[in-house]
N, C-alpha and C positions, 0 to 999 in steps of 0.2 A: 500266570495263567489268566485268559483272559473271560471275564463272568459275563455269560448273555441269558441266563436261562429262560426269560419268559421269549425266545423267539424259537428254544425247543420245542414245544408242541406244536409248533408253525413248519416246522419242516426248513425254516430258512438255516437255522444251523442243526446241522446233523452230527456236529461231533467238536468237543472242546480236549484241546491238548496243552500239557505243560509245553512251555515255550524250549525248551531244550529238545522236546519228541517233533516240532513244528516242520523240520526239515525233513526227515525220516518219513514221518506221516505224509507230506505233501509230496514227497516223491515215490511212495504207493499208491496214492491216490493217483499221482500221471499217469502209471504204470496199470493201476486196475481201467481207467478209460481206454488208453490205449491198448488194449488189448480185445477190445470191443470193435465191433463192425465199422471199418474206416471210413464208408457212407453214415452212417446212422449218426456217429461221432461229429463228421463234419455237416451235416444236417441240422441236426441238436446243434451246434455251435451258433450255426448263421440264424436259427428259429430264435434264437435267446436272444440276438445281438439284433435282429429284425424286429422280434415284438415289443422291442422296452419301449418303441414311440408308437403302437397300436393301442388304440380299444380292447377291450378284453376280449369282445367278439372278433374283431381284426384279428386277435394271436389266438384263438382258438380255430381258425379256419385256413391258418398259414400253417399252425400245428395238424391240422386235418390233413393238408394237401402235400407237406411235409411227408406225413406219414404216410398215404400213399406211394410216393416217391420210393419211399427208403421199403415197404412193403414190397416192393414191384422189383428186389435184387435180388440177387443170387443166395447174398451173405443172409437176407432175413431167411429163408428158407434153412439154409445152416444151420443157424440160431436157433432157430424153432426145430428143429428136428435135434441139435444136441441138447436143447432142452427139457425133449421131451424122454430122449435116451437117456440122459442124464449123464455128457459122456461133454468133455469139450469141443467146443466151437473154433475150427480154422476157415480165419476169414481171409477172401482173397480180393478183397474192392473191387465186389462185381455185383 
C-alpha cells in the first residue's frame, strides 16, 4: 500500500488503495468520468494539461473561460436539471 497522508488534506490524493484493489479501483474511476458530460470531460482534460505552464491567474481565467464554454451546452443544462431532480444525467456531447 502505498503511505502519502499528509497530501490528504490537500486534496492532491483523494484515495489510497491496497495494491491488489489498484486495477479494480482505476477502472471505476475511468468509468465514473466517463460517464460525465463528454465536453466538460474533455474541457477539464486540456484546462489541466494547459495550465500546468500558467501563473495561477493565467489557469484561473483559462478555468473561467473554460467554464463558460462548457456552461453554454446542451449537456450542462442536463446536468443541472438531473441534479436538481435528482434523477440521472444522459449526455449527448452537445
Amino acid at each position: 500500500m502505498v503511505r502519502c497522508r499528509s497530501k490528504l488534506p490537500l486534496g492532491l490524493i483523494t484515495k489510497v488503495v491496497e495494491t491488489e484493489a489498484l486495477i479494480s479501483d482505476t477502472e471505476n474511476l475511468i468509468h465514473e468520468i466517463l460517464s460525465q458530460a463528454p465536453i466538460a470531460v474533455r474541457m477539464t482534460w486540456e484546462a489541466i494539461h494547459r495550465g500546468m505552464n500558467l501563473t495561477l491567474e493565467e489557469s484561473a481565467l483559462l478555468g473561467a473561460d473554460y467554464f463558460g464554454l462548457v456552461a453554454s451546452t446542451e449537456d450542462f443544462l442536463v446536468g443541472t436539471n438531473a441534479f436538481l431532480e435528482k434523477t440521472p444525467a444522459f449526455f449527448r456531447g452537445r
